[in-house]
N, C-alpha and C positions, 0 to 999 in steps of 0.2 A: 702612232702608226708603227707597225710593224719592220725594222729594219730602218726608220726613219733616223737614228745615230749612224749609220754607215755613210760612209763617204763617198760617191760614187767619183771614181776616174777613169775617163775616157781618154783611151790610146788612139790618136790615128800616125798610120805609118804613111806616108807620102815624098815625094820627089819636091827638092825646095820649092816656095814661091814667097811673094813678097809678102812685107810682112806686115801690110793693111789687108792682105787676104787672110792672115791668118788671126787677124788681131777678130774680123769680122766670123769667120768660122767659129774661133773660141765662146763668142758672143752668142752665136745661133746655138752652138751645140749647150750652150750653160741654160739656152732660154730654152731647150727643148728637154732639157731632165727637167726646171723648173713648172715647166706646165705639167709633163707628164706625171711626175710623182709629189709634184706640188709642196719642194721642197725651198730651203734659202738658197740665192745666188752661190752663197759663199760657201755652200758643203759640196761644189760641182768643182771636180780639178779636171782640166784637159790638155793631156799630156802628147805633143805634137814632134813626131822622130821622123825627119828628113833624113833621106837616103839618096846620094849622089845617083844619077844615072849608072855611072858603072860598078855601083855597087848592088844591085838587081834586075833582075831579069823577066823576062814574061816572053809564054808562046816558044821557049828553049833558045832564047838569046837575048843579049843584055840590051837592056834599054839605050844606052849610050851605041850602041851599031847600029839602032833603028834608022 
């Protein structure tokens, strides 16, 4: 298939959480490249960048003053 040697990596950017939530996201998100492009487990990287509260913002004030 077409692009089938590229490796897809999925970024998500989020505010910590624990890390059976995350172990479970990485799972969902690897199970949904594998159905959708009907690829192996193991060509799906997902790459998860935690950002403190007062290291962003939303609405023009940081999330840590909410």
């Amino acid at each position: 298939a077409q692009g089938s040697s590229v490796m897809p990596i999925v970024t998500i950017q989020q505010g910590p959480r624990d890390i059976e939530l995350k172990r479970d996201l990485v799972k969902r998100v690897t199970d949904a490249f594998v159905d959708a492009y009907r690829i192996p487990a193991e060509t799906v990287q997902v790459w998860i960048h935690e950002v403190p509260a007062d290291s962003w913002g939303a609405a023009g004030r940081l999330v840590a003053d909410k």
